[in-house]
N, C-alpha and C positions, 0 to 999 in steps of 0.2 A: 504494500500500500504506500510508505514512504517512498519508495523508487519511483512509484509508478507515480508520484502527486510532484517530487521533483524531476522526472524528465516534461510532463506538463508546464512547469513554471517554466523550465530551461529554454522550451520550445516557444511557450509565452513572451518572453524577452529575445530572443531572437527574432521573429517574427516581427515585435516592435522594431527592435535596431534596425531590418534591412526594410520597416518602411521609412524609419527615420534618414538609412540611409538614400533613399529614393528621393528622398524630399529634400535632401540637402543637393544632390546632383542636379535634382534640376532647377533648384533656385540658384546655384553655383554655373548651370546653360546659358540661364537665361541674363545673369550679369555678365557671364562672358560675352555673350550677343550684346549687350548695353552697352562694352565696352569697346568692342568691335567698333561700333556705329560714333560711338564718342572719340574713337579715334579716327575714326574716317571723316567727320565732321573737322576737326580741330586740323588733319592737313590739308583742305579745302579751303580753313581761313587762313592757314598759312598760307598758301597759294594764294589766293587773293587779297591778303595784306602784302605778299612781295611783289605782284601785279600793281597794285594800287602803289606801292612806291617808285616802279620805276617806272612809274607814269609818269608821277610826279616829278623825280627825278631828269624825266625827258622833255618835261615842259619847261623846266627851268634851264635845264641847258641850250635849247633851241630858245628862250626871253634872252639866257646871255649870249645868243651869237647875233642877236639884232635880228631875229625874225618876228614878224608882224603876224598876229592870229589871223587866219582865213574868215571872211566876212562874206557878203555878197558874191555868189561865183555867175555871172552873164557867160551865158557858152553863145556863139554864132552859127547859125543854121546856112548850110551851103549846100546848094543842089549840084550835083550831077551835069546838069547841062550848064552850067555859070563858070564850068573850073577848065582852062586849058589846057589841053593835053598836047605834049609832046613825040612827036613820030618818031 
């Protein structure tokens, strides 16, 4: 009867631990995926803070080489029959 009421418990506690274990795997998945995402997030703002700098970076050095921002672009429309062609 003692044997028999302690392999019962034994099996009882086991049972518990590998659902405990169950539960911590997959709450231990599912931050691994959060962290996955957290990380793939954070070098997409890298990327796009080093983007956004050497933008920056590019606009300042084309103000110091004396160039003038693009304003107004007028294109001219020329036909075909208006243009001389050469034999």
């Amino acid at each position: 009867m003692l044997l028999s009421l302690l392999i019962v418990m034994l099996s009882a506690i086991y049972v518990i631990q590998v659902i405990e274990l169950g539960k911590i795997n997959f709450l231990l998945g599912r931050q691994e995926k959060s962290v996955a995402l957290l990380r793939e997030e954070s070098n997409n703002l890298k990327l796009a803070v080093s983007k956004s700098g050497s933008l920056n970076n590019l606009e300042e050095k084309i103000q110091e080489q004396g160039y003038l921002k693009v304003g107004k672009i007028d294109f001219l429309v020329i036909s075909a029959s208006s243009v001389a062609i050469k034999d």
